[in-house]
N, C-alpha and C positions, 0 to 999 in steps of 0.2 A: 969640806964636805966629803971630798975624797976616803980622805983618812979614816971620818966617822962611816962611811959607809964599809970600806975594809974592814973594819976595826968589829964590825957587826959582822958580817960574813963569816971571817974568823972565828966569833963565837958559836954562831951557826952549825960551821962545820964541823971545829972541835965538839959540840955535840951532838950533833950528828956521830960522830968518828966514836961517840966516848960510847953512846948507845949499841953503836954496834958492836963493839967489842966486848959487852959486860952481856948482851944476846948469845955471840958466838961460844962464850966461855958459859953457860948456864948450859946450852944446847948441842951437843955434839952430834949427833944422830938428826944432821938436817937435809941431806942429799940423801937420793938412789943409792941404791945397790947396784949391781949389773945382773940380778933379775930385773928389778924393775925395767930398766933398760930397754933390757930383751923383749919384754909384755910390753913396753911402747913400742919400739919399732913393728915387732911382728904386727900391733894393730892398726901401725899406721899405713903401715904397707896393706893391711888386707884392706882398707878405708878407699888406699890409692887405686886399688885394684878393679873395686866395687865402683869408684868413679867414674874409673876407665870404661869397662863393660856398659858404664849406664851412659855416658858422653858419645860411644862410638856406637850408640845401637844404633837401629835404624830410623827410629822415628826421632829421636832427639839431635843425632848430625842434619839432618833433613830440617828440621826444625832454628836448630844455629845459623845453619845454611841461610835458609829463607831470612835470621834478624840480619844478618853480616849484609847479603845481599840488598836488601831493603838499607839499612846504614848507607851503603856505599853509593843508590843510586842517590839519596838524598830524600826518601819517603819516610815521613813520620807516620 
């Protein structure tokens, strides 16, 4: 049983292995540039930024506060 299950795996993966390789060679042009790059970071960053502003304002820290607090004494 062993062997037969190896023995499939192998196959498995050899094509597995064999598809990727006849994709990568058809496809060259499959990753980013470093524009691209740049346009994600900068909007990830403006994302994290606009988080922050919205997490620390005052009505939604006040609001966490109160779930955290409520958690901890044990009030559902």
């Amino acid at each position: 049983m062993y062997k037969a299950v190896r023995a499939r795996m192998r196959a498995l993966m050899c094509g597995v292995v064999c598809r990727a390789r006849s994709m990568g060679s058809a496809r060259r042009d499959a990753g980013m540039v470093t524009s691209e790059y740049a346009m994600g970071i900068v909007a990830a960053v403006a994302f994290a930024v606009v988080l922050y502003k919205v997490v620390t304002s005052g009505a939604v820290s006040a609001e966490l506060q109160a779930i955290v607090k409520q958690a901890l004494d044990g009030k559902a």
